[in-house]
C-alpha positions as CSV (number, residue, x, y, z in Angstrom):
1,X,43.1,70.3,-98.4
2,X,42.1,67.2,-98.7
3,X,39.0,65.5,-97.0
4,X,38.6,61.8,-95.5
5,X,35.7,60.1,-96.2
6,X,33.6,59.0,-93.2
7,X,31.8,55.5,-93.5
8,X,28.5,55.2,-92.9
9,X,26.8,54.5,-89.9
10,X,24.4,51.6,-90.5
11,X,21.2,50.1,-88.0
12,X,23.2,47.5,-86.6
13,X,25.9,49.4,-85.5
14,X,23.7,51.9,-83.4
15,X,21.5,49.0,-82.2
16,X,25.1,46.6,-80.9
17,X,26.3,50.6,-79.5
18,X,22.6,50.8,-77.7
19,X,22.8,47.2,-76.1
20,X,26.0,47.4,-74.8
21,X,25.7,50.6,-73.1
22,X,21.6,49.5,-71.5
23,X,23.8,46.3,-70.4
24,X,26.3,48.2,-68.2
25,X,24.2,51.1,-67.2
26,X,21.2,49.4,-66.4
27,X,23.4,46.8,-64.3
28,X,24.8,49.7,-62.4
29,X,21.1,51.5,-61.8
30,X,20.1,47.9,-60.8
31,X,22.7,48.0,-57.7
32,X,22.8,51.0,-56.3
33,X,19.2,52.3,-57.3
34,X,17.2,48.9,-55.7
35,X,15.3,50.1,-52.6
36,X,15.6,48.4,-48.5
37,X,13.8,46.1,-48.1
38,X,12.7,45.4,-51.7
39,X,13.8,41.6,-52.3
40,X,11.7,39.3,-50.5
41,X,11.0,35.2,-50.8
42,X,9.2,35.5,-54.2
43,X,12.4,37.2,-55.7
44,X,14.5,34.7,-54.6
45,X,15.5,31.5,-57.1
46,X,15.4,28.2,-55.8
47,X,18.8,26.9,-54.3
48,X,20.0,30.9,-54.1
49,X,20.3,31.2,-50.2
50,X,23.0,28.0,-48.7
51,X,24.7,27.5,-46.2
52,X,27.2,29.9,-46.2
53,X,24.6,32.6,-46.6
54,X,22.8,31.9,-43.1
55,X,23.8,33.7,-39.7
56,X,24.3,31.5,-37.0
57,X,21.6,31.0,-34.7
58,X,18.9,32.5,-37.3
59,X,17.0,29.9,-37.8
60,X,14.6,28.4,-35.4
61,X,13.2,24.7,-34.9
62,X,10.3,25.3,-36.8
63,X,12.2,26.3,-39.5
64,X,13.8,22.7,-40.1
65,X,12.2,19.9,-41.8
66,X,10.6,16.2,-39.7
67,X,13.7,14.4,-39.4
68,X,16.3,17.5,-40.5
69,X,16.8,17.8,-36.5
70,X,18.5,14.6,-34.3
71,X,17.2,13.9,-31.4
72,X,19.7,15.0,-28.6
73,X,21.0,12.8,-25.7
74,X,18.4,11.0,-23.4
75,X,18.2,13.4,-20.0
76,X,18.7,11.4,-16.6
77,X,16.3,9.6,-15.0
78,X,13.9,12.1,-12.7
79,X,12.7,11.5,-9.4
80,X,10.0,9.9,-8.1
81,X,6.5,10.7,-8.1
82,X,4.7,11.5,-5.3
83,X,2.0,8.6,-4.9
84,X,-1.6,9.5,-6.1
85,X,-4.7,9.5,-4.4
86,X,-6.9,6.6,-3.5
87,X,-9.1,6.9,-6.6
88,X,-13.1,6.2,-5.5
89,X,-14.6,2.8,-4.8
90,X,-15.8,0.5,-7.7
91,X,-19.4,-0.1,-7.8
92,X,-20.8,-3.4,-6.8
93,X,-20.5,-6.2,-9.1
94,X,-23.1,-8.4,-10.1
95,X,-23.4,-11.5,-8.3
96,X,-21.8,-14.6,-9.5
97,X,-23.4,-17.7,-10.5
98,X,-24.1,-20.4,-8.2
99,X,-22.2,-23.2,-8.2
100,X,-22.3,-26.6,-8.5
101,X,-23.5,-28.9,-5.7
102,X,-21.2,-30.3,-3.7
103,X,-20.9,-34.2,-2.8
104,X,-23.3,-35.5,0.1
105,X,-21.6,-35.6,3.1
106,X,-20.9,-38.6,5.4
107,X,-23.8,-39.6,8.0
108,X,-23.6,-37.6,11.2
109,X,-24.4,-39.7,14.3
110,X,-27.7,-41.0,15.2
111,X,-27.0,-41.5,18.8
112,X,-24.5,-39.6,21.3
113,X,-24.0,-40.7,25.0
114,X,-21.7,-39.6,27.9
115,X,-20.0,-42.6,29.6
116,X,-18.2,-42.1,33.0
117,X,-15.8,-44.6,34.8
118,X,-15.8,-45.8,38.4
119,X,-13.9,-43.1,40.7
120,X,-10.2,-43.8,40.6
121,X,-8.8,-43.0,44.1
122,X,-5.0,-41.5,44.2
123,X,-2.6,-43.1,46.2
124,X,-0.9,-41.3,49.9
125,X,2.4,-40.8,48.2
126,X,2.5,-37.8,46.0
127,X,3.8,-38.0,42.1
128,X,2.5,-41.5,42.3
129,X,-0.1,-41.2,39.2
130,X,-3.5,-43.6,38.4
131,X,-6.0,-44.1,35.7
132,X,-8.9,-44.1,35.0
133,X,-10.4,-45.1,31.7
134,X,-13.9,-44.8,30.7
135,X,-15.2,-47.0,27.4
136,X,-17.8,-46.8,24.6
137,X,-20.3,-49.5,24.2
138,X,-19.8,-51.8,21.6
139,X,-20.6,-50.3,18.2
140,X,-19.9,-47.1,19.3
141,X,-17.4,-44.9,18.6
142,X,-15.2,-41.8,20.9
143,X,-15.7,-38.4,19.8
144,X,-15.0,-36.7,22.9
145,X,-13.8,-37.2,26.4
146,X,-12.8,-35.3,29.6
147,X,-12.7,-36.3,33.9
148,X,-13.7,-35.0,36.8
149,X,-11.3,-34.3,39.8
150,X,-12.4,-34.3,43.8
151,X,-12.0,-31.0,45.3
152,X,-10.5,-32.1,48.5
153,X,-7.8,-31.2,50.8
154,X,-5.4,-32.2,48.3
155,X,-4.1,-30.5,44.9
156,X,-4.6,-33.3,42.0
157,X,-2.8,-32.9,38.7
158,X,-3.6,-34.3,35.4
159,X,-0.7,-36.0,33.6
160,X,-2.8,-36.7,30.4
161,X,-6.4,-37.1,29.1
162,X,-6.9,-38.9,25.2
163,X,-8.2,-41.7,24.1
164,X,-5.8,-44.9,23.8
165,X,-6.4,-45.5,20.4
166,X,-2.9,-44.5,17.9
167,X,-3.4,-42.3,15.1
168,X,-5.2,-43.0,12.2
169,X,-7.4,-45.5,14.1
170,X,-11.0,-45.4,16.1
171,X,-11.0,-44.1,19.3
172,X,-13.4,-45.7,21.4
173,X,-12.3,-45.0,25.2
174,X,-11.3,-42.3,27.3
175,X,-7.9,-42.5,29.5
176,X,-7.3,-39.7,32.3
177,X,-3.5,-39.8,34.0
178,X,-3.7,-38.5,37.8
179,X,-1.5,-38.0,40.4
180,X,-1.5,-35.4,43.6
181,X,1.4,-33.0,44.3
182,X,1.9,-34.0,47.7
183,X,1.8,-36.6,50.0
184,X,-2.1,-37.1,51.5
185,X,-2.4,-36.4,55.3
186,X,-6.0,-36.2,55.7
187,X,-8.5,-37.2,53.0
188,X,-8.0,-39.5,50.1
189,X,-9.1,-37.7,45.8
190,X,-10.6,-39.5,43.3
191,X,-10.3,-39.1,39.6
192,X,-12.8,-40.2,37.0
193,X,-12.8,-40.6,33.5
194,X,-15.8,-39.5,31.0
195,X,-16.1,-40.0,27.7
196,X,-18.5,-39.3,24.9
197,X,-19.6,-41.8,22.5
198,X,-21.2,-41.7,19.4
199,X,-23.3,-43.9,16.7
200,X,-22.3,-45.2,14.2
């Protein structure tokens, strides 16, 4: 019979044997011995979960980043506003400064007189006008003027009543335009002229 001699079994061999076999069984224990629930954010390596990885529609806004997010399409205009309410009234202000003094003025007049001319009578035939013109005195000037009409049997219209004088210059009479609307039967009107003079 004749016997084979068997090497000998050294450290290093049972040490390699022991790795190996803690390398695959302690990968497999690893998988299918890991309890639910167990891995959470601190067991997790940077850059570990992408894209790919994420469910659609898991993620809310608060979970994105300023700026990760673009701002979506500007909404139509809305409709508008009702108008507010009047808001309450302001207090008072102060009162403003007083202003400057303003130029002196010309010199009213010193002297003002009514001057009246002779009575005017109208003629029979109607639409047949007269005049009658009153004047200032010399130095004076018109500021005013009127007339005074009969009150007879007959109706006595006033064509005009202005002083002469064109515009731009000194007025210094008073002309009244009369005529009667029809024909004079009985009595004869009169028509006379005031005016009102001033000095200077």
């Amino acid at each position: 019979m004749i016997f084979q001699k068997m090497p000998r079994v050294s450290y290093a061999s049972v040490t390699a044997t022991l790795a190996l076999f803690l390398s695959v069984g302690g990968v497999s224990y690893a998988a299918t011995a890991l309890p639910r629930d167990s891995v959470g954010t601190p067991q997790l390596r940077d850059g570990a979960v992408d894209s790919a990885k994420i469910k659609d529609g898991a993620l809310q806004y608060e979970d994105f980043g300023f700026g990760q997010i673009p701002a979506g399409l500007e909404g139509p205009r809305g409709s508008k506003g009702a108008r507010g309410a009047r808001g309450p009234k302001g207090a008072k202000g102060t009162t403003g400064a007083t202003g400057a003094k303003g130029d002196t003025g010309a010199a009213g007049a010193t002297s003002v007189k009514a001057r009246r001319s002779d009575p005017v009578t109208l003629p029979a035939i109607a639409n047949t006008p007269v005049t009658a013109t009153a004047n200032c005195a010399s130095g004076e000037r018109a500021v005013g003027g009127g007339f005074v009409a009969s009150d007879g049997a007959n109706k006595v219209r006033i064509v005009s009543s202005s002083p002469s004088a064109s515009a731009g210059a000194t007025p210094t009479d008073w002309v009244v335009v009369a005529e009667t609307e029809a024909n004079i039967t009985a009595e004869y009107d009169f028509v006379t002229a005031t005016v009102i003079c001033a000095t200077p």
